[in-house]
N, C-alpha and C positions, 0 to 999 in steps of 0.2 A: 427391493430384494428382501426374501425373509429373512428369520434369524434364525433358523432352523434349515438344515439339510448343509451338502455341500457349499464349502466358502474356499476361498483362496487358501493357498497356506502362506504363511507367513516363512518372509526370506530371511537372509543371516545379519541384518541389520535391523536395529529398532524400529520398532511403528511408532509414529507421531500421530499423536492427535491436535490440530490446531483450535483453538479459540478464538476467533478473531475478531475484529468490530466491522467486518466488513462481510455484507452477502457475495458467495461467489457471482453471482448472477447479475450483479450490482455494474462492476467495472472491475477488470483485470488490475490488481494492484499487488501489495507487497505480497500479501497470506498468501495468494492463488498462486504465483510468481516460486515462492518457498514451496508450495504443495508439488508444483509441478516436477522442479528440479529435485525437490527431495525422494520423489519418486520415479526418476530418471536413474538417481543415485543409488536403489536398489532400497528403499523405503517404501514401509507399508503407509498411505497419509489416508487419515480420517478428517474431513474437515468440516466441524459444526455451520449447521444453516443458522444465524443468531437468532432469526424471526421467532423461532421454537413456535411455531403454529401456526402464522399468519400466511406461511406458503401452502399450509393444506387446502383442498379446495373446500371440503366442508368443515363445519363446525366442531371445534374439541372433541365435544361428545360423541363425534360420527365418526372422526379419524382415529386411525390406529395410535398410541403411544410415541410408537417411534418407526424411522422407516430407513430405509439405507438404498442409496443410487449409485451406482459408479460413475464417476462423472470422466473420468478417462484412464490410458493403463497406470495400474497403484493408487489410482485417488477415488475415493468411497467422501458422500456427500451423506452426513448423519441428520436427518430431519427429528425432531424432538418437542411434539405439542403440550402445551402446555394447556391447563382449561380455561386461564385469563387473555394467553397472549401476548405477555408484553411486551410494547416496544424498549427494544434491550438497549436505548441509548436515552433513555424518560428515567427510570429505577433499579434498585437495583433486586434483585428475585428474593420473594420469602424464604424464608427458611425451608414451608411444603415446599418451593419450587426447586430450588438448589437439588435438596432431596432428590425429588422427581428426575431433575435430569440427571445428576452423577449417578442412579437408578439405570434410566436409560442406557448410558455410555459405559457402565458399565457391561450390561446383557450385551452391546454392540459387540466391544472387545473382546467378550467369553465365547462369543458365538463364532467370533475369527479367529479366537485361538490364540490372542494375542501374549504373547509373555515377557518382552522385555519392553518397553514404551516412556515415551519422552513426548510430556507435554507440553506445547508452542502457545502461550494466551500472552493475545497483544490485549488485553482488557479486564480490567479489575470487577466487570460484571460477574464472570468467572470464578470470582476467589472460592468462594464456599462452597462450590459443586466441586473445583477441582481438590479440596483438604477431602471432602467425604468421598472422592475416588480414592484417594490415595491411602485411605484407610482400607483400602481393601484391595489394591494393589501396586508394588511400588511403583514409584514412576518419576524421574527426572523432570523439574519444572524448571522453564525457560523462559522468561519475563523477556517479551521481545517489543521496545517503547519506539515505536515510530513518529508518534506525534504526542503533541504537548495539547491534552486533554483540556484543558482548562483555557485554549485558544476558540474551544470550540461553541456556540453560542447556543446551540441545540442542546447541548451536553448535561448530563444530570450534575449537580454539584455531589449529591451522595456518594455518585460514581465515582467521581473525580477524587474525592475525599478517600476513595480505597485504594488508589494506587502504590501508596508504601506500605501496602499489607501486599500486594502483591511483591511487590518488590524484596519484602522480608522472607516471605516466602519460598521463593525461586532460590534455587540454587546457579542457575547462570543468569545472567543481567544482561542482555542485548540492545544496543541502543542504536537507532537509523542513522546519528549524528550526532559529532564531535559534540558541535554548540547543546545538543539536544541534553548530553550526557554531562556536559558542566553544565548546564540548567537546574538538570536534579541532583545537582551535588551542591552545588548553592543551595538549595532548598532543603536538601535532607542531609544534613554533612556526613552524618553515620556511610554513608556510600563510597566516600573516598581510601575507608579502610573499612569493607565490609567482608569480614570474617567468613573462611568458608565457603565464599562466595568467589565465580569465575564474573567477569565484567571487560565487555570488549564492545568495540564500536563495529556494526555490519554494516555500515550503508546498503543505498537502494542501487540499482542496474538495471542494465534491460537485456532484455532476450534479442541478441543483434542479430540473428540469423532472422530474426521477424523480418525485418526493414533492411530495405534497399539505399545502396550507398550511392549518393549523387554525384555526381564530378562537376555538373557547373549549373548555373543559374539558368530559368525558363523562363517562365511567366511573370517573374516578380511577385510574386504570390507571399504573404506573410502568413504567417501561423501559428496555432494555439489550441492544443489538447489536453483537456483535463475539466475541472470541475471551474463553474464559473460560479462562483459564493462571495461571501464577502469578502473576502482577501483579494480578491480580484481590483485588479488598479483599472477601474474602467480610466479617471483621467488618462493615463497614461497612452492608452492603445487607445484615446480618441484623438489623442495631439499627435501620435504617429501617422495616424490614418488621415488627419487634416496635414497636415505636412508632407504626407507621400503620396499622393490623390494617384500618380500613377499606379501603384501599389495596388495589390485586394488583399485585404484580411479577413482571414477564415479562423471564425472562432468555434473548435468542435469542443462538446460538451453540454452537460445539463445544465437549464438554467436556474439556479438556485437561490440569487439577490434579483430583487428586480431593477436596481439602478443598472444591470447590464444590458435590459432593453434597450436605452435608450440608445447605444450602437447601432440599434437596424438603422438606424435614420439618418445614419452615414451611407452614400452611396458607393462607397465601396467595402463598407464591411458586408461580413455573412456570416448568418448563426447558424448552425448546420444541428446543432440537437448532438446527445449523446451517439458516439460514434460505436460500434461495438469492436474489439478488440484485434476480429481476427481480419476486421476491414482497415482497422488505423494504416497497415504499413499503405494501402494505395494511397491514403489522404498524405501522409508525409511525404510519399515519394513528390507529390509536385507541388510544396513549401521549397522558399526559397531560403527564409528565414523561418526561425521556432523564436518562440517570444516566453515566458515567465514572467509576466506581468504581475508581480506579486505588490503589496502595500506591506512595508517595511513594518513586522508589529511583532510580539513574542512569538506568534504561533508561525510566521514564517521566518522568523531569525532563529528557531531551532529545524526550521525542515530540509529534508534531503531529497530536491524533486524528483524522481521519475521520469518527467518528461527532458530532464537536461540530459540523462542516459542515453536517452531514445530519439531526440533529436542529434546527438553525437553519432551514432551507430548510423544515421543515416550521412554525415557528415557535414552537415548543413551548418552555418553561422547560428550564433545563440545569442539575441539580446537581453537580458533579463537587471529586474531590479536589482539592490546592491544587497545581497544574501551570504552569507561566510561559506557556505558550502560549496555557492555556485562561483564565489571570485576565489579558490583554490584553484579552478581552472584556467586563471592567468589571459593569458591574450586568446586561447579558444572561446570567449566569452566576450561580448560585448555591453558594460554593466553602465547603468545608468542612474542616479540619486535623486532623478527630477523628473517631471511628464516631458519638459519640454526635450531633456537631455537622453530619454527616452527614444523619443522623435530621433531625435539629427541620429542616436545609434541605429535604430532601424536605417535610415538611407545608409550609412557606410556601410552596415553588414551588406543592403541590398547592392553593392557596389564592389563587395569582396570577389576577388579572381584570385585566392590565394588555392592551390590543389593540394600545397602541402599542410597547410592547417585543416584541409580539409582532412586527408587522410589521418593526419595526428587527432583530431577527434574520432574518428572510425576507431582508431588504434586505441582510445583512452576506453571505449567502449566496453572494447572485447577483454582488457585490461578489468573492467569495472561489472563486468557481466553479470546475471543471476548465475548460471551455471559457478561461477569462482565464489558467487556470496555464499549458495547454496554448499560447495565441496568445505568451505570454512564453517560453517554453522554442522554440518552432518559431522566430522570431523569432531568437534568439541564434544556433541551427542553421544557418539560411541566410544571416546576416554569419559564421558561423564558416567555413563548409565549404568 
């Protein structure tokens, strides 16, 4: 899209623009999840490609600066080359880069007419492009911390070192999780009285209308969607799958550790590869069990899954490791602190005839949904802005 001629106009609610750590294109997760319903919600959403160039098909020099896609109704995809490229999760941007893109986004915004706006950056890559936007137009910042940076082993330390400037920064402070949000108060105390500052906990949800609700067990089928990385408790989902040989477990997701190979070589697992988003609900609908096989360590004693949402929405039994977020759900949850104690949970879930705990997770769903995270977060936006 250019940046010239006819554009949308903008409606009677802020435009966001998101920063996020995550490519849309990548896998449907929180940013894409907020983009979507924020513009349900009658929001204009802008949301940065991170790659800043590496999605052009040719070289810096040959691509235009900046480019703009709509990627569905209200949501506009900001692409922004840079002439190095970086990958945005290695360093953190020169000072020329920073420049260049708050440069960038801003012509986006001038060119849409944007005038009241509220920036969403789940990343401290961010910081300095977003000060030198805002010198030149105001703009409400939202510090939205989903994960704990410093769990992550790819992760720049540079990067990670900027997140309490970010934090100082923002005017509202959003955190995916309780545990996530006493983490960094432990860590930075100034947070538990920070001045001027709004600070609230969003958890994650899922879009229930996606996924179909089951009423009773089929195939005996076990399951598991999301990223297979180091967090991933292979012991765990190998002692299940030896211990329930009747069982098949279907592992969807990219394989990102290679200790999760060694799974194929169980003959009743299967690795099915990243799944794409708008196909997950057929794979859940014929899971009898959803798994969260997580290895108990900081970066997932502060998380708020995703897939416990979306495996609720469909109604299905929930095994997972022993995580604060996910044993808030009480007896909907079947939690485990061992591979072995793992195992024997998968056979009871696979043995659950309960319809009313069924439907009570359907229920916690709709209860926990994007749509109520999204009306809570727009809400603050528009008393903030």
């Amino acid at each position: 899209m250019p940046l010239s001629g006819a554009v949308p106009l903008q409606g009677l609610r802020s435009d966001v623009l998101i920063l996020p750590m995550t490519d849309w294109h990548t896998r449907i997760q929180r940013a894409q999840h907020f983009a979507r319903q924020l513009a349900r919600l009658g929001h204009r959403v802008f949301y940065l490609n991170p790659n800043l160039g590496r999605q052009f098909p040719h070289p810096a020099v040959l691509s235009p600066a900046v480019a703009v896609h709509r990627l569905e109704e209200g949501v506009y995809e900001l692409h922004v080359c840079l002439p190095r490229e970086p990958v945005y999760h290695h360093r953190l941007l020169t000072e020329f880069e920073s420049q260049r893109l708050a440069g960038a986004l801003e012509r986006v915004l001038a060119a849409f007419g944007s005038r009241r706006l509220a920036v969403l950056s789940q990343f401290p890559l961010w910081n300095r492009a977003v000060a030198l936007l805002r010198r030149k137009r105001p703009a409400l910042l939202v510090s939205d911390c989903h994960d704990l940076l410093s769990g992550f082993r790819r992760m720049s330390d540079e990067i990670i070192s900027r997140e309490e400037e970010l934090f100082q920064q923002a005017e509202m402070l959003v955190f995916s999780a309780k545990s996530l949000l006493e983490k960094k108060r432990a860590e930075f105390p100034w947070l538990e009285q920070a001045e001027g500052k709004s600070v609230a906990v969003v958890p994650n949800g899922a879009d229930v209308s996606h996924f179909q609700w089951s009423t009773a067990s089929k195939q005996r089928i076990v399951g598991y969607a999301g990223s297979l990385d180091e967090w991933f408790d292979v012991e765990a989902v190998e002692a299940a799958a030896l211990a329930n040989p009747q069982a098949q477990f279907v592992l969807l997701g990219r394989i990102e550790a290679e200790k999760v190979r060694r799974l194929a070589q169980l003959p009743n697992v299967r690795l099915y590869g990243e799944i794409p988003y708008e196909r997950l609900p057929t794979y859940l609908a014929e899971f009898d069990v959803g798994l969260i096989p997580f290895l108990v360590n900081p970066l997932t004693l502060a998380t708020n899954p995703i897939k416990l949402y979306e495996y609720f929405a469909c109604g299905m039994p929930v095994v997972s490791s022993a995580l604060p977020e996910v044993a808030a759900y009480g007896s909907l949850v079947y939690t485990a602190f061992s591979p072995t104690e793992f195992a024997a949970q998968v056979n009871r879930a696979l043995t659950e005839q309960d319809l009313d705990r069924r439907r009570q997770r359907r229920q916690a769903a709709e209860g926990e949904s994007w749509g109520v995270r999204a009306a809570r977060l727009s809400e603050a936006i528009e008393s903030g802005a």
